[in-house]
Structure formats: C-alpha cells, structure tokens
VOVEXDO-821191 format. One record per residue: y, z, x of N, C-alpha, C, O, CB in turn; residue number from 0. Coordinates in steps of 0.2 Angstrom, whole numbers, always signed. Glycine has a CB too. Layout:
# residues N
PT    nY    nZ    nX   caY   caZ   caX    cY    cZ    cX    oY    oZ    oX   cbY   cbZ   cbX gudo
PT     Y     Z     X     Y     Z     X     Y     Z     X     Y     Z     X     Y     Z     X  NUM
...
This chain:
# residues 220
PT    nY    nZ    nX   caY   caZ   caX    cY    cZ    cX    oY    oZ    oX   cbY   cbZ   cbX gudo
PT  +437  +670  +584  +443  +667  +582  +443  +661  +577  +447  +660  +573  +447  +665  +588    0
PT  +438  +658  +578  +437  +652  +574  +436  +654  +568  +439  +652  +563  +432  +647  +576    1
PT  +431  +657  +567  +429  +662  +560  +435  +664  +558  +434  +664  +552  +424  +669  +560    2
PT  +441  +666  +560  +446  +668  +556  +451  +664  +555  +455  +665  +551  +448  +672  +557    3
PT  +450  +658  +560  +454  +652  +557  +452  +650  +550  +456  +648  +546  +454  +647  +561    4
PT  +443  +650  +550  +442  +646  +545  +443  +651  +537  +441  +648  +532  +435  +643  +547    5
PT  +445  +657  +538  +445  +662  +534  +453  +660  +530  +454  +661  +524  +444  +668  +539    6
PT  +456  +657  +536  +464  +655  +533  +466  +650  +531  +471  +649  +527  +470  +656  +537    7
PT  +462  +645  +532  +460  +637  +530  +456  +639  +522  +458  +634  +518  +454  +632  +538    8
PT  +452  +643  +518  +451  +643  +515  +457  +647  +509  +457  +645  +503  +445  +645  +516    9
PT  +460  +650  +511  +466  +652  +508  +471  +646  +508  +476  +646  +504  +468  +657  +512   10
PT  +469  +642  +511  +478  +637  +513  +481  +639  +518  +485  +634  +519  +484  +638  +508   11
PT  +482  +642  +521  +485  +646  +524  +485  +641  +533  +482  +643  +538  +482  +654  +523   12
PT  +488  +636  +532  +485  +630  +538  +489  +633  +542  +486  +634  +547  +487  +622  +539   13
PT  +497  +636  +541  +500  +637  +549  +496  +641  +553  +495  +641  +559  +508  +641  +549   14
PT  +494  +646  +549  +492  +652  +552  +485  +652  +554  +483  +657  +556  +495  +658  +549   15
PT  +481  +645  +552  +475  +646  +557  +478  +641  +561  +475  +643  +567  +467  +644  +555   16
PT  +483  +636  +563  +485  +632  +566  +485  +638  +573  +481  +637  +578  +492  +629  +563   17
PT  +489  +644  +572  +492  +648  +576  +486  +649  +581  +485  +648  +587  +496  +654  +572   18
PT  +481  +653  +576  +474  +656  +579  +473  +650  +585  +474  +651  +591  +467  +657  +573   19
PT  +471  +643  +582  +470  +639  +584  +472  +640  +590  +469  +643  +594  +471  +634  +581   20
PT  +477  +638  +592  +482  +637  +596  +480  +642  +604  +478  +639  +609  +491  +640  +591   21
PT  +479  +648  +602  +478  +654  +606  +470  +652  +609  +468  +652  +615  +477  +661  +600   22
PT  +466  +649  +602  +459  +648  +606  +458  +640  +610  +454  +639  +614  +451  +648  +599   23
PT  +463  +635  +609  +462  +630  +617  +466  +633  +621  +464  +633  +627  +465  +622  +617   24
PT  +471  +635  +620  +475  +639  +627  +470  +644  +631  +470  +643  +637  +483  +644  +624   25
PT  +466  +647  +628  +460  +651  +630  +455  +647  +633  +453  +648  +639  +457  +653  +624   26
PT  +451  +643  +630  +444  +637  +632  +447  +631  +629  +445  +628  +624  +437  +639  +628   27
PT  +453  +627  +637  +454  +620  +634  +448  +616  +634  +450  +610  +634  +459  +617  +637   28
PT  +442  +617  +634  +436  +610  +635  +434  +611  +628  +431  +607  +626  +429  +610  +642   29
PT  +435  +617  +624  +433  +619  +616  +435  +614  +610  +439  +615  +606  +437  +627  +614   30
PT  +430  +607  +612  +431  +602  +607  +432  +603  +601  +437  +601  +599  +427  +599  +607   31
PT  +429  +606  +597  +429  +610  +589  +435  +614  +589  +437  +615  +583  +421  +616  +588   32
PT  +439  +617  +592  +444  +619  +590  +449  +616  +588  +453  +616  +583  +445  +623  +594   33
PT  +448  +610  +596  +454  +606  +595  +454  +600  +589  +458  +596  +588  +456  +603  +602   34
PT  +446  +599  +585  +447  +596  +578  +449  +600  +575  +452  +598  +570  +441  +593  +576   35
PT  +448  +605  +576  +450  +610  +568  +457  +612  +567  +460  +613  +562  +445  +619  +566   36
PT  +459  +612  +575  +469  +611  +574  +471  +606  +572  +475  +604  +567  +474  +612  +580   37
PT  +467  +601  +576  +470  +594  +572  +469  +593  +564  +474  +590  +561  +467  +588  +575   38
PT  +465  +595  +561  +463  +594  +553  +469  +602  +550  +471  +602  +544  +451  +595  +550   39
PT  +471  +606  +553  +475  +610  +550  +483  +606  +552  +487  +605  +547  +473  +618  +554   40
PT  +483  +605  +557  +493  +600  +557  +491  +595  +553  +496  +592  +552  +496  +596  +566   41
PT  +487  +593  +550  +487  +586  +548  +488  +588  +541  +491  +584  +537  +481  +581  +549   42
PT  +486  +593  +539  +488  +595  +532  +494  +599  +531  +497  +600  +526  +482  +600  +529   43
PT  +496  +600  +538  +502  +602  +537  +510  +598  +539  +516  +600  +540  +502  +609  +539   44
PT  +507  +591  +538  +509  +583  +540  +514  +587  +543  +519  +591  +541  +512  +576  +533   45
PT  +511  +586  +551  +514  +587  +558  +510  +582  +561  +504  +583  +564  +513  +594  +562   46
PT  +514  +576  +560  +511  +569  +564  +514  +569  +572  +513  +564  +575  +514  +561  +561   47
PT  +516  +572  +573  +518  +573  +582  +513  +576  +585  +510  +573  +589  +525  +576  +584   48
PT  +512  +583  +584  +506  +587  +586  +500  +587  +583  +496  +590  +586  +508  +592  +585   49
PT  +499  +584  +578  +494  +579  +577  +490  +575  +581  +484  +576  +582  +495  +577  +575   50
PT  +493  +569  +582  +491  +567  +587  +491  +569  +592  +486  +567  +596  +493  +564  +588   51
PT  +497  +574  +596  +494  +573  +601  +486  +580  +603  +484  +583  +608  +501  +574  +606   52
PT  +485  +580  +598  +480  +585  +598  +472  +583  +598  +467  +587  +600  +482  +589  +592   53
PT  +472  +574  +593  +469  +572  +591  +468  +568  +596  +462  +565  +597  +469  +571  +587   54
PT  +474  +567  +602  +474  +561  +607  +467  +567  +614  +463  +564  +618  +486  +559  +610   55
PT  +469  +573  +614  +466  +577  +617  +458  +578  +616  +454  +578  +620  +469  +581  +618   56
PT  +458  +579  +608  +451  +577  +607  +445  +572  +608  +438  +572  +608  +452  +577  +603   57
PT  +451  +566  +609  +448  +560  +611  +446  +561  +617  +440  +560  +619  +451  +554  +610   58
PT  +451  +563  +623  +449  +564  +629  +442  +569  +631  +438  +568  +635  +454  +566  +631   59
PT  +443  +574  +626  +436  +579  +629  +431  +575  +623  +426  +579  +622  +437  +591  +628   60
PT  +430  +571  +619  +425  +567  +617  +421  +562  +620  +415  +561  +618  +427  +565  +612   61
PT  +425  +558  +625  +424  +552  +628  +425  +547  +623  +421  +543  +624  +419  +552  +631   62
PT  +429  +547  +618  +431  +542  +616  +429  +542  +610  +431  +537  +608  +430  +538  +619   63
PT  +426  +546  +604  +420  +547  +599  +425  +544  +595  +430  +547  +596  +416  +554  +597   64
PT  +426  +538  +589  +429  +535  +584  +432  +540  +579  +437  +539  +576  +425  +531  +582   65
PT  +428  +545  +579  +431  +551  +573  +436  +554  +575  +439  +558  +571  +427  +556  +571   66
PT  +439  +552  +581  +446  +560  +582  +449  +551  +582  +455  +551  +580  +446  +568  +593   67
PT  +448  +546  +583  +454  +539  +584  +456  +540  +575  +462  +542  +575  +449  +529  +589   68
PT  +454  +539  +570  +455  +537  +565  +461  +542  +562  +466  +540  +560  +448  +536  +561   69
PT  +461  +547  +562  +466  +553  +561  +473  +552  +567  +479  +554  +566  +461  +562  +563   70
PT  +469  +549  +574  +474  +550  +579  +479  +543  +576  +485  +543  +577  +470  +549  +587   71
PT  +477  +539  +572  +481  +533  +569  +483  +534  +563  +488  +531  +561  +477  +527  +568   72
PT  +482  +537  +560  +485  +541  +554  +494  +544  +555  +499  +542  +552  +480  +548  +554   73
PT  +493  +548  +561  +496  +551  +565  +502  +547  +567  +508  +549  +565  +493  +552  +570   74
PT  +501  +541  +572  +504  +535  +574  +507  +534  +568  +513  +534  +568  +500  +531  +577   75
PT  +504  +531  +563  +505  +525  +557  +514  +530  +555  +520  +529  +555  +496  +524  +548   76
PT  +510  +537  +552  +517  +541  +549  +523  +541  +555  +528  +539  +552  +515  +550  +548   77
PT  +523  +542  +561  +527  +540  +566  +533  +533  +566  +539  +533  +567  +522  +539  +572   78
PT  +529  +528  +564  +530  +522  +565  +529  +518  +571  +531  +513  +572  +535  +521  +564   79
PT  +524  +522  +574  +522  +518  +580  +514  +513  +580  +508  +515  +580  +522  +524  +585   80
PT  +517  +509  +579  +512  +505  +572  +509  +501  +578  +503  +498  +576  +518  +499  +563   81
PT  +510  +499  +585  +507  +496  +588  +500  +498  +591  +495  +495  +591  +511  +494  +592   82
PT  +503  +507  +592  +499  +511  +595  +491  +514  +589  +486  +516  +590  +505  +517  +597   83
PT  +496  +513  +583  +491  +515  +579  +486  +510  +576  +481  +512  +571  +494  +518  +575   84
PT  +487  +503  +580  +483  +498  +576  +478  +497  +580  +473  +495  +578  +486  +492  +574   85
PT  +479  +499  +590  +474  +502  +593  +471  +507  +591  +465  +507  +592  +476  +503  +599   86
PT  +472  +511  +589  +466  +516  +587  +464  +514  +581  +458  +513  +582  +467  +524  +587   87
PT  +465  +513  +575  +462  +513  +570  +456  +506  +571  +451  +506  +567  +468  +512  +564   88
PT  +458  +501  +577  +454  +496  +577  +446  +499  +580  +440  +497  +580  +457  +491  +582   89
PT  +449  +506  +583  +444  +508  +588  +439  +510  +584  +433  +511  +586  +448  +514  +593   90
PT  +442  +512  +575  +440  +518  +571  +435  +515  +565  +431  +518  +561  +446  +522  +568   91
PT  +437  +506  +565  +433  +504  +559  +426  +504  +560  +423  +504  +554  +435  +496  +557   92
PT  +422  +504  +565  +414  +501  +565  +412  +509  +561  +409  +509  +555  +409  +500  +575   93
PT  +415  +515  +564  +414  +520  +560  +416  +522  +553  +411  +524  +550  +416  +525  +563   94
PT  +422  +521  +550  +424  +521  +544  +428  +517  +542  +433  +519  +540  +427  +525  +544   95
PT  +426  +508  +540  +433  +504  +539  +436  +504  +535  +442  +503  +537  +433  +499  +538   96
PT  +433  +507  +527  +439  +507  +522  +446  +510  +525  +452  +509  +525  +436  +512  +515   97
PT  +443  +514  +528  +448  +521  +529  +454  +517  +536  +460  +516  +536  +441  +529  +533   98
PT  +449  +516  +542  +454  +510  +548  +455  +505  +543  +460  +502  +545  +449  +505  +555   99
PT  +454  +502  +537  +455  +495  +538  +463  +496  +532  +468  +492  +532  +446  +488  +533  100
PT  +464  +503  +528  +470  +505  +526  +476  +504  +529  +481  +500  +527  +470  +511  +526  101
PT  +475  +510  +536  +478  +510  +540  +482  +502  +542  +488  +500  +540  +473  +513  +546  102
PT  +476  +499  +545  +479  +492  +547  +483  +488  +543  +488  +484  +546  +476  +488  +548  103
PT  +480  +489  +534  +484  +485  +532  +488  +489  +530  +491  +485  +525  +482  +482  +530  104
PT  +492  +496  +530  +499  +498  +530  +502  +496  +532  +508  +495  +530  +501  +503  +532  105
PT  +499  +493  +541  +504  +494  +545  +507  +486  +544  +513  +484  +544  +502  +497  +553  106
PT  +501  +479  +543  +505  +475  +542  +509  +473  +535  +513  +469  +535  +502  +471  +545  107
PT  +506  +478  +530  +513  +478  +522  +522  +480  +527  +527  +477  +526  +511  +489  +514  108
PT  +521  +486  +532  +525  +489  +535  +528  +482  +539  +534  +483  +540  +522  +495  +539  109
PT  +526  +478  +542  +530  +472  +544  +531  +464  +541  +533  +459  +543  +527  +472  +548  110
PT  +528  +467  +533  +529  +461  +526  +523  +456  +532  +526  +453  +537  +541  +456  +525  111
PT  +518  +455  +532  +512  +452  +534  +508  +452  +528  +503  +455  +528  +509  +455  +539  112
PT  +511  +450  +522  +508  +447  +517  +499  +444  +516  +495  +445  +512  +514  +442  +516  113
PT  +499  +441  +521  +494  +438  +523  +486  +444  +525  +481  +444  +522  +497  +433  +530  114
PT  +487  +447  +530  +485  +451  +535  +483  +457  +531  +478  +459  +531  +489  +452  +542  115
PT  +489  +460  +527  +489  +465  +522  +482  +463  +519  +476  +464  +520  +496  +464  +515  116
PT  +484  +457  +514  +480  +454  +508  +470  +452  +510  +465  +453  +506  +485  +446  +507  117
PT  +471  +450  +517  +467  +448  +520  +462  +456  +519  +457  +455  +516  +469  +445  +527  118
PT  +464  +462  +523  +461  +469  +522  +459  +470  +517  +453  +471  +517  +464  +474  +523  119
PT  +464  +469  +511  +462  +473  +504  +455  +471  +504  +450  +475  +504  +466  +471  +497  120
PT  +455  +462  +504  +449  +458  +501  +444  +465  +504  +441  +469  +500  +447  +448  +505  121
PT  +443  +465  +512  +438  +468  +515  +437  +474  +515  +433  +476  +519  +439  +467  +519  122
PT  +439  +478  +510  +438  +483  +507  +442  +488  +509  +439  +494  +510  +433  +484  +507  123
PT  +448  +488  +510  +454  +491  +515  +457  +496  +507  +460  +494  +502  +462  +483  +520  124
PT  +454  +505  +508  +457  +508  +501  +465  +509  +501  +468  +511  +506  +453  +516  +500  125
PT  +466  +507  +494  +474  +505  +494  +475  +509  +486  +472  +509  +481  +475  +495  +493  126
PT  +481  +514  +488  +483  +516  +485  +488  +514  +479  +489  +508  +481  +483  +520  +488  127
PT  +491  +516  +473  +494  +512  +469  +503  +512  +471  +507  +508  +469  +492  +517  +461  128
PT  +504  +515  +476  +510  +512  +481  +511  +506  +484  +516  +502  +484  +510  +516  +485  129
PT  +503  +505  +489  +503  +498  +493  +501  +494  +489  +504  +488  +490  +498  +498  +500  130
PT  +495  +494  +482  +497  +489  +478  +501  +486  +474  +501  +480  +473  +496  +488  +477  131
PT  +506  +490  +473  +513  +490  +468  +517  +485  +475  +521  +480  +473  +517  +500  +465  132
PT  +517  +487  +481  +521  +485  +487  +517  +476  +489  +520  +471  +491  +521  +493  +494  133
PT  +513  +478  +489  +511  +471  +492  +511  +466  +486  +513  +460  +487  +502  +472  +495  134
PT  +510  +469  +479  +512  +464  +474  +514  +462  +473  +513  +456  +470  +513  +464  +472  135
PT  +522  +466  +475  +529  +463  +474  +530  +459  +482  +535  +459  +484  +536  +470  +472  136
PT  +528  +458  +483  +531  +455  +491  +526  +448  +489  +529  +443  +488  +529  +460  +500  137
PT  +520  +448  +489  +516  +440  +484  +523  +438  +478  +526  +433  +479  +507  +444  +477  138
PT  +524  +443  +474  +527  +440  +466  +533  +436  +471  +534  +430  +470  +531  +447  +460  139
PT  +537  +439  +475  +544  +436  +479  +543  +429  +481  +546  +424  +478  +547  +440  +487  140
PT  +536  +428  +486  +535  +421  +487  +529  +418  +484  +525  +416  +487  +534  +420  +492  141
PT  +530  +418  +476  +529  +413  +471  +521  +411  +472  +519  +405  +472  +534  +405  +472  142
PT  +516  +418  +473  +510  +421  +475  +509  +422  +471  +504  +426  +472  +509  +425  +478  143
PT  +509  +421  +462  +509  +423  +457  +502  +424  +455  +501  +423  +449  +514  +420  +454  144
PT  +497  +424  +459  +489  +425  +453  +486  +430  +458  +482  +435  +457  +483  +415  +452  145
PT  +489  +428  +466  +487  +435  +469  +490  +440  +470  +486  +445  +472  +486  +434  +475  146
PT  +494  +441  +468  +500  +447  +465  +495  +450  +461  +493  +456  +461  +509  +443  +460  147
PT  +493  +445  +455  +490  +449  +450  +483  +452  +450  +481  +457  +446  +490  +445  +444  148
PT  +479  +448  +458  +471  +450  +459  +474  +460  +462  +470  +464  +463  +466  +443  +467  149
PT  +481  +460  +464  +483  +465  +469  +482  +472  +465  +480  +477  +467  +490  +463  +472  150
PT  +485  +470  +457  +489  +474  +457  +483  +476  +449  +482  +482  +445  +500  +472  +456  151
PT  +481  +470  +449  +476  +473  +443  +473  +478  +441  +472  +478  +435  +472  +471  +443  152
PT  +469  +485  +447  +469  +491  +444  +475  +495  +444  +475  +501  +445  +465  +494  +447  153
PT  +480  +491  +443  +484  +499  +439  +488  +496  +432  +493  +498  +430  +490  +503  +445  154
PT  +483  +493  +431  +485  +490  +424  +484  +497  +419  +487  +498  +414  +480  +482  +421  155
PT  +478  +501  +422  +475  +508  +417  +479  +514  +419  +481  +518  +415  +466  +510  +418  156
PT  +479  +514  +428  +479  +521  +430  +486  +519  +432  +489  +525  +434  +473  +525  +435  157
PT  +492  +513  +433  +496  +516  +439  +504  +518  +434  +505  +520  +429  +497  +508  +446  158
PT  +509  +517  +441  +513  +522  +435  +518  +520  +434  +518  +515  +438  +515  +527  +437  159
PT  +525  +520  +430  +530  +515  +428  +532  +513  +432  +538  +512  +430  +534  +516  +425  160
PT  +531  +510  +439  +535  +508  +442  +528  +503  +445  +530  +499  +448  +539  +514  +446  161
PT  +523  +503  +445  +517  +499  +446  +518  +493  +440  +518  +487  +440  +511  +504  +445  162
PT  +518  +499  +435  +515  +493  +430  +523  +488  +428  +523  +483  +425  +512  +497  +421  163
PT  +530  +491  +430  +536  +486  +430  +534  +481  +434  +533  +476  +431  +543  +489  +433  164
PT  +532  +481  +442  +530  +475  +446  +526  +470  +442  +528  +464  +441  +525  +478  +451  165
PT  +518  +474  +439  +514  +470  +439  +516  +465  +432  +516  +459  +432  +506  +474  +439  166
PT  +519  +470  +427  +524  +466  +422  +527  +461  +425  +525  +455  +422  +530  +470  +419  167
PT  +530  +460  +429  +536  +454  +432  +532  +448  +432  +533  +443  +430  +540  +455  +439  168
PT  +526  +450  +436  +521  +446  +439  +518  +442  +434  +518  +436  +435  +517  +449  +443  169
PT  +514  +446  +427  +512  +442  +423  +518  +439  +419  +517  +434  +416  +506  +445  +419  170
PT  +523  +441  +419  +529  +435  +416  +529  +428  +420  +529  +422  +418  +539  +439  +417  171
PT  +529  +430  +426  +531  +423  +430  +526  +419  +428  +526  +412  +429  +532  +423  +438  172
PT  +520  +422  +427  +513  +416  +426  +513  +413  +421  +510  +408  +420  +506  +418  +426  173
PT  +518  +417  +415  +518  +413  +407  +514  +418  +403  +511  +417  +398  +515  +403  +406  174
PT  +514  +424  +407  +508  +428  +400  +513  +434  +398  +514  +440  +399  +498  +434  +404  175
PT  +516  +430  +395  +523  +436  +391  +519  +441  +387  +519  +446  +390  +530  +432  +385  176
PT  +516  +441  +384  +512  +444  +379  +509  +452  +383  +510  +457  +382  +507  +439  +376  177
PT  +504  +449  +388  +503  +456  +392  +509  +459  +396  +509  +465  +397  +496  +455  +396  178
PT  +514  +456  +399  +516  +460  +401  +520  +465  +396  +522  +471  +397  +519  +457  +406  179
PT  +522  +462  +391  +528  +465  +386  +523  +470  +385  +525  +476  +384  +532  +461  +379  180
PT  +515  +471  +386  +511  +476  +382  +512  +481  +387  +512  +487  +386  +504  +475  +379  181
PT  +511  +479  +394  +513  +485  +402  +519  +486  +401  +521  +489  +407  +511  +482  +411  182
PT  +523  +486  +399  +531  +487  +400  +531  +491  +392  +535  +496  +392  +537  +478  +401  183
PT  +528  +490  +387  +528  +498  +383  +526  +504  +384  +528  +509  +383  +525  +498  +378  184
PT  +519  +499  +389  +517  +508  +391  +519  +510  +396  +515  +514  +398  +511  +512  +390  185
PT  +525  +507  +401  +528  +511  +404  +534  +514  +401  +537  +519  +404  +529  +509  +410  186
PT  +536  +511  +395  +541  +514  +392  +540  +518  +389  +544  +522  +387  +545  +512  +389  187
PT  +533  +519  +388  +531  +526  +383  +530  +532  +388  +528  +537  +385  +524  +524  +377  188
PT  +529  +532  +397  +529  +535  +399  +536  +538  +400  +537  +544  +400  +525  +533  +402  189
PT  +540  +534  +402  +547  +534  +404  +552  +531  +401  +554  +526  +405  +547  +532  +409  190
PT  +555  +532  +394  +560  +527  +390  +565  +528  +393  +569  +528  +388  +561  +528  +383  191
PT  +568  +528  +399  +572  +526  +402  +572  +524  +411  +576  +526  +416  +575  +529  +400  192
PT  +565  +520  +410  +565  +516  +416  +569  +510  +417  +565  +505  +416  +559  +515  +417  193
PT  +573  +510  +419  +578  +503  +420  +575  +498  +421  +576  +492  +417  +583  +502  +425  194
PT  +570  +498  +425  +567  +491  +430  +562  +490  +423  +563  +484  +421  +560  +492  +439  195
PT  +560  +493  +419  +556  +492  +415  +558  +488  +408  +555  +483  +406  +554  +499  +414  196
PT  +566  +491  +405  +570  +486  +403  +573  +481  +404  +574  +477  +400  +573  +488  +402  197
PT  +575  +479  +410  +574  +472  +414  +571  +469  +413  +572  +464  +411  +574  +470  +419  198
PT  +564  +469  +416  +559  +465  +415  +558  +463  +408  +557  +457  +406  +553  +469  +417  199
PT  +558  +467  +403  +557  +467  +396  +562  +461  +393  +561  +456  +390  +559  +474  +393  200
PT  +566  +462  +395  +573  +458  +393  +570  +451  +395  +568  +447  +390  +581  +461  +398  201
PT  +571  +449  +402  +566  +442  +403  +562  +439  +399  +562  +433  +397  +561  +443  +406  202
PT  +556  +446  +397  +550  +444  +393  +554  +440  +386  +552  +435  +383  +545  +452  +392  203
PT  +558  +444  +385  +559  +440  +379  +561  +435  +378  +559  +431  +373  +562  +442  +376  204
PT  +568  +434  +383  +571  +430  +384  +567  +422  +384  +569  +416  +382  +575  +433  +389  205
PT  +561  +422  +388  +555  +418  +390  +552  +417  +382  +551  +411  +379  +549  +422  +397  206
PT  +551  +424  +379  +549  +421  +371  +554  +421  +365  +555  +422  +359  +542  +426  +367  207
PT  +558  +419  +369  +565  +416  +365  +567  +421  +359  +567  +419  +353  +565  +409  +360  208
PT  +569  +426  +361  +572  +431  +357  +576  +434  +358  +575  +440  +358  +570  +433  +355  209
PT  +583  +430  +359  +589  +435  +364  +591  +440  +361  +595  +443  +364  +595  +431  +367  210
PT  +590  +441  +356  +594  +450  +353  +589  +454  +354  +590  +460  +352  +597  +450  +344  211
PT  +582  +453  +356  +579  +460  +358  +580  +458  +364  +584  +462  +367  +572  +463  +356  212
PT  +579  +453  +369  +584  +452  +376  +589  +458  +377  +589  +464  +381  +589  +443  +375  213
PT  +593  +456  +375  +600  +460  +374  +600  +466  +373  +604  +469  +377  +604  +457  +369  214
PT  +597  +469  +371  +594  +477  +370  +590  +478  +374  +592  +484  +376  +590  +480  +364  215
PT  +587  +477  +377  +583  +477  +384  +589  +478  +390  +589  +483  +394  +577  +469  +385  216
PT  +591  +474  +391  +596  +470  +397  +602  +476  +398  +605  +477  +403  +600  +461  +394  217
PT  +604  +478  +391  +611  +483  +391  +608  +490  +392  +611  +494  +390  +615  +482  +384  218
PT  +601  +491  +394  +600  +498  +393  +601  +500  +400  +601  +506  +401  +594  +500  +391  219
C-alpha cells in the first residue's frame, strides 16, 4: 500500500495517496512512516487541520523527534493558532532554524512585533518577498527608515511591483529620490498600471520639485 501511495504522490495525485494512506494507519496505527507520508501528502494539499492533527500523532509514536514538530507549526501558523505554533516551531529550531526561525517570525509580523520579526530575520529566519515587503512597510510607518531598507534590499532585483512600491517609499523617506524613482519604473514597466506605484512616484517628484510630472503620477 505504501508503494502505491508513493506511485500517486509521483503523479501528483496527493488526495488519492492521502486516501491509501488513510486505510494503511487505520490498518497499523503504530506505522510511523505512513503517518509522515499522509502528513507530507495533506500538506501539499494545504489541509492545515488534518495536517496537524496527523503530524501531532506522529509526534506521539516518535517520542517527540523535532521533524514531525516543524510541519506540525506550519499547520498551526496557517490556522492562526500562533501560540500553539510557536511551541512547536521552538521545539523545531535546534533541528532546522532557518525553517522554525520563519515560522516565528510570521507569527510575530502576524502580531506587528516589529522588533522580534526583525530580530529572526538578522538570525537567519528564510523570508520570503511577501514578509519582507510586510515587515518593511511596518519599519517604513515607524520612521525605521534604514532598517526598512536592510529588510527589503533583496528585492530590489527579484521582488515584485508591489515590493519594489514599498521599498520605493522607503528610499524616498531617506532622501534617495533618485533610486527609488528608478524601482518605481521598473515596477511600472512590469505593471503600468499599478496605482501604489504612481503615488509613490508622484512624491518622488514632488520631493525633487517637479509638480507637473507630480501631477501625472498622482491623477493616474
């Protein structure tokens, strides 16, 4: 049965090794490996309720092994049960921190913990171009203006109009009109009609005194 789970997991096909799955703990509930391989099949098929509780049972016939806790917080974090998931992901860092130290610091961006966020990243907490665009702008609000920019600095190459609108704002407030007006082209050249993008722009000019491209910016 597991061979044909893993036969449907190579297709894609998660429900329906989910399903097999399902048959082989109901069969041999002490069958640790099964119940990882349902749990890595619901997880792909973002079922954070049965997820966890699948990963919560893994932990139990593991005795506790950190590898089923890090998925089991994953789980939690998507839920919003962010107390529960900051106990396991703590459980999960000795084994994988980038990966716990994420988690944690989702969960305190998830409660504007500006601080605690920021503090993770430093420690190598992997941050996608959502939480640094998010943690950016919540620096840029309270007048954080240089650590905003340590935040959001890789996605000056790779992130996406709605990244580089942030990280734009951010270097306006520092007085570097010049690079942001140059991230705010090329998000307009990704997207010539991103509003936040024209706003910002409008600023930018306004700051290098030129209210009639201001004004074409501002009215778009």
């Amino acid at each position: 049965d597991l061979q044909d789970a893993k036969s449907e997991v190579t297709q894609e096909r998660y429900a329906t090794a989910a399903e097999i799955l399902r048959r082989v703990v109901r069969e041999h509930p002490d069958m640790l490996d099964a119940w990882s391989f349902l749990g890595t099949c619901l997880e792909r098929m973002d079922d954070p309720e049965e997820t966890f509780a699948v990963y919560h049972k893994a932990l139990e016939l593991s005795g506790g092994m950190p590898d089923f806790a890090l998925p089991a917080a994953r789980a939690l974090y998507k839920l919003g049960r962010y107390d529960e998931a900051r106990q396991y992901a703590e459980t999960a860092v000795a084994s994988d921190p980038a990966a716990a130290n994420e988690i944690l610091a989702g969960i305190a961006l998830s409660r504007r913990d500006v601080d605690t966020a920021l503090a993770l990243l430093r420690k190598g907490a992997r941050a996608g171009d959502a939480f640094r665009r998010d943690l950016g702008r919540l620096l840029s609000e309270e007048g954080r203006t240089q650590e905003a920019l340590e935040v959001m600095g890789p996605l000056a190459n790779e992130g996406s109009p709605a990244a580089l609108d942030t990280m734009a704002a951010a270097l306006s407030e520092s007085g570097r009109q010049d690079e942001a007006a140059a991230l705010l082209a090329k998000a307009l050249a990704a997207d010539p009609k991103d509003a936040r993008a024209h706003e910002v722009l409008g600023m930018v000019e306004l700051r290098r005194n030129r209210p009639q491209e201001a004004r074409a910016h501002l009215e778009q």
